[in-house]
Backbone as CSV, one residue per row, in Angstrom:
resi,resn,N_x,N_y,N_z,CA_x,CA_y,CA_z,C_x,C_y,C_z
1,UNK,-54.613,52.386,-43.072,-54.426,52.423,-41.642,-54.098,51.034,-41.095
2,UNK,-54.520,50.121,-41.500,-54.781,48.851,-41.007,-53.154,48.435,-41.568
3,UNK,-52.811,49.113,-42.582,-51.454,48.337,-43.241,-50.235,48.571,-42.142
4,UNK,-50.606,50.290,-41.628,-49.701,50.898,-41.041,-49.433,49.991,-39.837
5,UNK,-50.607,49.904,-39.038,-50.867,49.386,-37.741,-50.050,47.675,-37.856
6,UNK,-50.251,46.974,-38.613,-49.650,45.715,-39.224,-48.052,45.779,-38.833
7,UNK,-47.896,46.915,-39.692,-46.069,47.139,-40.337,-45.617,47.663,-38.884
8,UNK,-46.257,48.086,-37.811,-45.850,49.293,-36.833,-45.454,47.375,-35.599
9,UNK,-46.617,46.812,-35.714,-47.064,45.810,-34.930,-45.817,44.948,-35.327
10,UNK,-45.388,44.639,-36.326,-44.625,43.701,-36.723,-42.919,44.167,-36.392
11,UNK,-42.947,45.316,-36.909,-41.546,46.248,-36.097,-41.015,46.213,-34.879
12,UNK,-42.433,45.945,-34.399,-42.025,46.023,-32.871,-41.925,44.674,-32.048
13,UNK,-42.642,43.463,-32.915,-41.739,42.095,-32.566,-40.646,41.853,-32.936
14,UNK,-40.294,42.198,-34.278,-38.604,41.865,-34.554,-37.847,42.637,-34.056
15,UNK,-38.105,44.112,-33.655,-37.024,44.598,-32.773,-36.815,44.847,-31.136
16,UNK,-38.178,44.199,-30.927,-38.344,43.845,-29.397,-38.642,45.267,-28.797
17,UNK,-39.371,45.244,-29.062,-39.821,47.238,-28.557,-39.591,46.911,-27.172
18,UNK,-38.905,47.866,-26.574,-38.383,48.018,-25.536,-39.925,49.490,-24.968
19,UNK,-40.765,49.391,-25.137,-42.147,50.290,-23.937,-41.743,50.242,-22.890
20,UNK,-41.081,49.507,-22.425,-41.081,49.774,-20.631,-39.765,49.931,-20.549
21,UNK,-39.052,50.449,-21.105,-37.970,51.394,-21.043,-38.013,53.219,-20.590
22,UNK,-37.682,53.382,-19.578,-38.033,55.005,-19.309,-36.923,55.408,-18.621
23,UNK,-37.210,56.481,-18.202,-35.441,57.364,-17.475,-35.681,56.884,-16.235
24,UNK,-36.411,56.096,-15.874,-36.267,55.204,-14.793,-36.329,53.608,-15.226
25,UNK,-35.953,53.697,-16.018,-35.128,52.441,-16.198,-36.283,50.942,-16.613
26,UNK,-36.041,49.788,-16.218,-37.277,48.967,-16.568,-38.219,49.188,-15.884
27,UNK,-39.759,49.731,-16.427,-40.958,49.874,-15.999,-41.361,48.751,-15.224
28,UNK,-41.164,47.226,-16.211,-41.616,46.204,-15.088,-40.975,45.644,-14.214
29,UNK,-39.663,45.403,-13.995,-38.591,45.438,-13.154,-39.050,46.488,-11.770
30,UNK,-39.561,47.825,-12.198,-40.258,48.581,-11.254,-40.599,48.140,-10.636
31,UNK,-42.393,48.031,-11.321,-43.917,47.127,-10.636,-43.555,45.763,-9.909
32,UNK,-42.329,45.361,-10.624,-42.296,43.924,-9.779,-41.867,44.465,-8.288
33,UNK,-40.802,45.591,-8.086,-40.297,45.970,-6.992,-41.237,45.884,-6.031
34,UNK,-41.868,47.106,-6.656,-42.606,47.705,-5.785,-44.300,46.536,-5.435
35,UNK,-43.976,45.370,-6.367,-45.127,44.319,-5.961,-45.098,43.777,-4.591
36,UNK,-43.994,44.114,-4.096,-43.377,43.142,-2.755,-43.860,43.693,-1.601
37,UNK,-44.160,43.429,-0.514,-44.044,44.111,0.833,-43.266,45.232,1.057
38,UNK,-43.591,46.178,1.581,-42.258,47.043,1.681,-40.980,46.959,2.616
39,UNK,-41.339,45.481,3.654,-39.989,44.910,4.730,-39.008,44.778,3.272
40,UNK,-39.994,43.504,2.485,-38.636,43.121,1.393,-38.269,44.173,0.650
41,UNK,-39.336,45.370,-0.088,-38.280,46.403,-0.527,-37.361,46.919,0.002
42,UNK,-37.568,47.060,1.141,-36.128,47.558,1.754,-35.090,46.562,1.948
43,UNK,-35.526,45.391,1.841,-33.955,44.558,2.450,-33.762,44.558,0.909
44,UNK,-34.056,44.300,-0.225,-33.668,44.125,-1.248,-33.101,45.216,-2.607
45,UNK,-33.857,46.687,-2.011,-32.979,47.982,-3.101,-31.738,47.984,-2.557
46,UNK,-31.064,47.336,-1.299,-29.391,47.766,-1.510,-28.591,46.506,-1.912
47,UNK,-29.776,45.576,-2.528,-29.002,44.311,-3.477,-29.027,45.401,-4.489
48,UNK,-29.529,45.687,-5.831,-29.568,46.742,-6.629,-28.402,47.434,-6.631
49,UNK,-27.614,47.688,-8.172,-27.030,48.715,-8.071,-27.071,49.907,-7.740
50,UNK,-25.588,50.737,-7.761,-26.847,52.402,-7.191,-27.601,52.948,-8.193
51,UNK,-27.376,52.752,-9.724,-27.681,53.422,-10.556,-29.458,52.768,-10.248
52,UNK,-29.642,51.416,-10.282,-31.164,51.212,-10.137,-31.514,51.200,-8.800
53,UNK,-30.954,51.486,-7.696,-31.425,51.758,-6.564,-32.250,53.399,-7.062
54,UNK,-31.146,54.169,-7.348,-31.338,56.126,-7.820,-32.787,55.648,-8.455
55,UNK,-32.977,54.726,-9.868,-34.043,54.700,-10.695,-35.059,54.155,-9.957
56,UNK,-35.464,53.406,-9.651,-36.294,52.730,-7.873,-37.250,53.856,-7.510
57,UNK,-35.796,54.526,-6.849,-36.160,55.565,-5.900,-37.459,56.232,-6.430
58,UNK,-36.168,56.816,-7.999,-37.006,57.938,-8.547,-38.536,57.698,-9.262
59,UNK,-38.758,56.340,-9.440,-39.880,55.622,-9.961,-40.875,55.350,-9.076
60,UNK,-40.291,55.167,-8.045,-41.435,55.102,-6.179,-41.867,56.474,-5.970
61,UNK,-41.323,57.640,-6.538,-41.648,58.952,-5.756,-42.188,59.398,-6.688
62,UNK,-41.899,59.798,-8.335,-43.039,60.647,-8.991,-43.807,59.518,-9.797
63,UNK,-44.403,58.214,-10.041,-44.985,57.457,-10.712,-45.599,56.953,-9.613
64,UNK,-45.176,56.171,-9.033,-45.988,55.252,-7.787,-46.722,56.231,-6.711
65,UNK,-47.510,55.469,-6.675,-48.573,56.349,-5.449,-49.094,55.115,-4.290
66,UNK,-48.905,55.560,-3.222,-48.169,56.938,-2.296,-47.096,56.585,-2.885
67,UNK,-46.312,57.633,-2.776,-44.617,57.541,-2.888,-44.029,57.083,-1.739
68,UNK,-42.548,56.515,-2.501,-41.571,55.785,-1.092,-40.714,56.111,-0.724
69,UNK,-41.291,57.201,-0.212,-39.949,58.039,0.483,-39.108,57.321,1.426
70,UNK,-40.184,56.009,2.189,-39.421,55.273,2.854,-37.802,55.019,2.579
71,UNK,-37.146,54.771,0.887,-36.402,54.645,0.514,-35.252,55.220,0.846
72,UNK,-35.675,56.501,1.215,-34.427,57.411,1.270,-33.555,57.188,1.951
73,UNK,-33.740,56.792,2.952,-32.705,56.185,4.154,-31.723,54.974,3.702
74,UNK,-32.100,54.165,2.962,-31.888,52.917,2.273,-30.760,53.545,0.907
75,UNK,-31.098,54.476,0.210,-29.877,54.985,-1.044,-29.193,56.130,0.172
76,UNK,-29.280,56.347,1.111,-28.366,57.286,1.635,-27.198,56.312,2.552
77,UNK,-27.899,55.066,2.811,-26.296,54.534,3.332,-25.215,54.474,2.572
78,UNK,-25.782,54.396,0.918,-24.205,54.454,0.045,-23.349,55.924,0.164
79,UNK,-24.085,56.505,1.272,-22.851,57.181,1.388,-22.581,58.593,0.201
80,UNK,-20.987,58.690,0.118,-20.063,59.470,-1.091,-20.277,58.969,-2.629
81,UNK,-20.685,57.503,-2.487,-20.667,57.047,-3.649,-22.265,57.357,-4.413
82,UNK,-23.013,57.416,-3.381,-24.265,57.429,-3.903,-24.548,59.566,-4.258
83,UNK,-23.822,60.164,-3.547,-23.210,61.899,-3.400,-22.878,61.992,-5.266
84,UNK,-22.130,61.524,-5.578,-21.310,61.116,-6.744,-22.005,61.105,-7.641
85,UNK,-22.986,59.983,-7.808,-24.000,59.799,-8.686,-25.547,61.164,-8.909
86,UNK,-25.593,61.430,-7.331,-26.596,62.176,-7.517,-25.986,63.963,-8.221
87,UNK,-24.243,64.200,-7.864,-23.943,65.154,-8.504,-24.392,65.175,-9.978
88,UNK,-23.507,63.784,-10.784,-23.866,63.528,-11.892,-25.169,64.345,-12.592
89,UNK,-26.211,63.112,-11.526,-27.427,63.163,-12.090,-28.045,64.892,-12.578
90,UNK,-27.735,65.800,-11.022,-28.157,67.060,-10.910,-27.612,67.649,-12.026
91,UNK,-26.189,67.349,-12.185,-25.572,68.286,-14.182,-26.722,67.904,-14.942
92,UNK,-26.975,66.737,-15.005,-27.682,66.370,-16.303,-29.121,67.026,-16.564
93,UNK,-30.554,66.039,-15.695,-31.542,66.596,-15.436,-31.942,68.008,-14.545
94,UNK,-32.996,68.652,-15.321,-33.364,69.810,-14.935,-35.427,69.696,-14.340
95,UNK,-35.654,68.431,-15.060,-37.200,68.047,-14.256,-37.182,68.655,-12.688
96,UNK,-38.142,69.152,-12.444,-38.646,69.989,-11.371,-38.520,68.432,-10.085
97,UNK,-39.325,67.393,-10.274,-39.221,66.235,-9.721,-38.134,65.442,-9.826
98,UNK,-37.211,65.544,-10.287,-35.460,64.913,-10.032,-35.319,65.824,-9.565
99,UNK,-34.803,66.922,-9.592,-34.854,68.018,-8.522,-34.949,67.675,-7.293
100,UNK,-36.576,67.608,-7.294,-37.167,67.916,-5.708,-36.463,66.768,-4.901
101,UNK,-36.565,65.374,-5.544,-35.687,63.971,-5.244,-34.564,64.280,-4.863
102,UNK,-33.571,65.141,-5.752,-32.102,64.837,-5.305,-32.158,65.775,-4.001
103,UNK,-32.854,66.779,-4.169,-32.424,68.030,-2.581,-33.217,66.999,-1.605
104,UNK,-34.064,65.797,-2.177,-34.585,64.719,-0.706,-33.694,63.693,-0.290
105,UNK,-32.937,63.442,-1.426,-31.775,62.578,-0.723,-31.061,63.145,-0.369
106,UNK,-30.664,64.299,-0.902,-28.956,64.560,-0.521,-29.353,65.044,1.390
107,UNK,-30.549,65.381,1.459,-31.009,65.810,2.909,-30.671,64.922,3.725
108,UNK,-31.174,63.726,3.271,-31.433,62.799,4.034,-29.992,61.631,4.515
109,UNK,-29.200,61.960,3.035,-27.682,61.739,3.320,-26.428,62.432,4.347
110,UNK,-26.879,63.488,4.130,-26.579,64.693,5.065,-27.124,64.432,6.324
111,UNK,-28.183,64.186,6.996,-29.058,64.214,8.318,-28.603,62.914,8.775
112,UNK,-27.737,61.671,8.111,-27.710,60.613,8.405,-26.552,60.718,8.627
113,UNK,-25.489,61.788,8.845,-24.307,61.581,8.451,-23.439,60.589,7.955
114,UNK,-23.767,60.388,6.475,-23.346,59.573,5.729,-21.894,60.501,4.666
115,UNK,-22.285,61.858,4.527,-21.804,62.406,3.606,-21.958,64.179,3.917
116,UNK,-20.806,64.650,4.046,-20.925,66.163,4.565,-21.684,67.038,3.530
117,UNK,-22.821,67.036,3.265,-23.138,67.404,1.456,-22.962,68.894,2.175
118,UNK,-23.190,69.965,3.272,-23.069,71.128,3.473,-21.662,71.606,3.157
119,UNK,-21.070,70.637,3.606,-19.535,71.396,3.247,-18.901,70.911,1.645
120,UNK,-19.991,70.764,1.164,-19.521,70.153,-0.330,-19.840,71.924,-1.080
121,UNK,-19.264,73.292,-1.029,-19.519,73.930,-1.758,-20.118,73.862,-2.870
122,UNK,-19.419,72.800,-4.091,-19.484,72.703,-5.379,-20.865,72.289,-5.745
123,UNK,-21.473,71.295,-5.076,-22.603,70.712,-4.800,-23.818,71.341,-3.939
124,UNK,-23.456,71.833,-3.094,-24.511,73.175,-2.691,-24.771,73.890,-3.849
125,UNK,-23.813,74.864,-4.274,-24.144,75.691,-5.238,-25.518,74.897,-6.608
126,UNK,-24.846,73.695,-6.958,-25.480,73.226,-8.029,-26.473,73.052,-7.679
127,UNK,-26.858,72.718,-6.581,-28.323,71.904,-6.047,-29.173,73.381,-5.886
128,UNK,-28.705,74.157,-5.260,-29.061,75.659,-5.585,-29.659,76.464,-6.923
129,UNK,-28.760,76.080,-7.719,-29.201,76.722,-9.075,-30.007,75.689,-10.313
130,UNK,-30.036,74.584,-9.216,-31.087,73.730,-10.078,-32.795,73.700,-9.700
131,UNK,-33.022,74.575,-8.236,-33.876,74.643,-7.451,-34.211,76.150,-7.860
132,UNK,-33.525,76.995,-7.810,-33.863,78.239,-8.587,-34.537,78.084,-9.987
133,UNK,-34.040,76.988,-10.875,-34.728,76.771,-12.047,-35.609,76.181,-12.345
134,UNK,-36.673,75.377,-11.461,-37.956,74.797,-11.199,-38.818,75.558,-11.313
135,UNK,-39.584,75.136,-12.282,-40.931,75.710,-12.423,-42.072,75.745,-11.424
136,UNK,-42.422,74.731,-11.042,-43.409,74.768,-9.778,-43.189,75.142,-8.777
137,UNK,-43.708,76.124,-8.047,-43.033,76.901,-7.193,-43.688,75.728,-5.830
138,UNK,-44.871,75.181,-6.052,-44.787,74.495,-4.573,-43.343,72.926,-4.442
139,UNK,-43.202,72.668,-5.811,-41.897,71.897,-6.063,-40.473,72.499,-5.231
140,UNK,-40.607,73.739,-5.652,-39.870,74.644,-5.836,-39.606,75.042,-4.242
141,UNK,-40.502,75.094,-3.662,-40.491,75.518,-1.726,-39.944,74.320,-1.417
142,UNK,-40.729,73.258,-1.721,-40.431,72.003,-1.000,-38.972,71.557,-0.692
143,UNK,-38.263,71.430,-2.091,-36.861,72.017,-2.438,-35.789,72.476,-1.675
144,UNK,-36.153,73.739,-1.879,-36.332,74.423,-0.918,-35.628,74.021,0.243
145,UNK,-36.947,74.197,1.234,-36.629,73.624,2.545,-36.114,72.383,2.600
146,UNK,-36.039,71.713,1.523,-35.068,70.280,1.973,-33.088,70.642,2.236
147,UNK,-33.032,71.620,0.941,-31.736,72.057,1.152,-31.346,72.816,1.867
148,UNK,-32.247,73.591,2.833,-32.085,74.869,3.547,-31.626,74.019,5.279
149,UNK,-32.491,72.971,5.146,-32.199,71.847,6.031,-31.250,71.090,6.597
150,UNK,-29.815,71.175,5.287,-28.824,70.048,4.918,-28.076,70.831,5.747
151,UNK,-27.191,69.944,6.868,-26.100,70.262,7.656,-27.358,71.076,9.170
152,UNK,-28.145,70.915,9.825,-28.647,71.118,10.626,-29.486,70.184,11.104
153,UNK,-30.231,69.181,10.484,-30.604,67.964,10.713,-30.084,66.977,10.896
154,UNK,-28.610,66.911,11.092,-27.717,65.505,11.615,-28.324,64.899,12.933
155,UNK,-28.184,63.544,12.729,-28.593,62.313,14.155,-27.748,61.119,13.872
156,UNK,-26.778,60.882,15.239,-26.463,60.054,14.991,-27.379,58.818,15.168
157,UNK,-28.659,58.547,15.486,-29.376,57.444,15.720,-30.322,57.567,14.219
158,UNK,-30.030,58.068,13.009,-30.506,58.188,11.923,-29.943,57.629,11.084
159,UNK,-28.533,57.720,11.500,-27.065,56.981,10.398,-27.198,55.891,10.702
160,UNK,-28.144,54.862,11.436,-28.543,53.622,10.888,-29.823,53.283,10.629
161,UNK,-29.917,52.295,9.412,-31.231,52.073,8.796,-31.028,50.146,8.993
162,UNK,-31.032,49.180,9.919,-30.660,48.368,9.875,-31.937,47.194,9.007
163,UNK,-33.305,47.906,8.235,-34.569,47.497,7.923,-34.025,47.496,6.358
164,UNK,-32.366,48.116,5.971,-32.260,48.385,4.968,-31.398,47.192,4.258
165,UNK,-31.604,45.844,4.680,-30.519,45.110,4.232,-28.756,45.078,4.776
């Protein structure tokens, strides 16, 4: 045991074990984020690409407690481009919590009028049949009503977040 633990220990200095590697991206890169005030998180996730703004997000809402939903407003000024990515994302992952995330941004992109996501057929539908396939049904409501929401919650005094960088 002791040999294993040695050989396992030593593997993982010469190849630099990457542990804080996750589908949200660098774990401590995270914690450092989220170490800050939350004025500076917000002026500073739209320095961030979108891809680690999306990972941020998604690392503030099902890992971090409370969650930062605050964020949402902040990845919804990108707009079409940030629409784009979250299509992507929705093909790919089927987690009940990327899920519940993307029908919270795309809401919140939509309500900001940043991005017509209601008249995006192609993208309704998907966000639809990815919410049908959630296991947790209180996931699953929440969902839900975020997408049932999209294209009836527009403000134009919402489509600015000026706390957002």
């Amino acid at each position: 045991m002791k040999i294993f633990l040695i050989v396992f220990l030593g593997i993982c200095i010469l190849s630099g074990c990457r542990a804080s590697e996750t589908k949200y991206g660098d774990v401590r890169a995270a914690r450092e984020f989220y170490s800050q005030p939350v004025v500076d998180q917000k002026k500073k996730f739209r320095q961030l690409s979108l891809k680690d703004q999306l990972n941020a997000f998604f690392f503030g809402n099902q890992v971090r407690h409370p969650p930062a939903l605050y964020l949402a407003q902040c990845f919804a000024l990108n707009g079409a481009s940030a629409v784009e990515l979250l299509h992507a994302r929705l093909s790919e992952d089927n987690d009940d919590l990327t899920v519940r995330d993307i029908a919270m941004l795309l809401a919140t992109i939509d309500a900001m009028n940043k991005y017509d996501v209601a008249g995006d057929p192609e993208l309704m539908a998907l966000l639809k049949q990815q919410i049908m396939r959630m296991h947790d049904d209180g996931w699953r409501d929440t969902a839900e009503r975020k997408m049932n929401g999209i294209g009836k919650e527009r403000s134009e005094v919402a489509s600015r977040a000026p706390e957002c960088g």
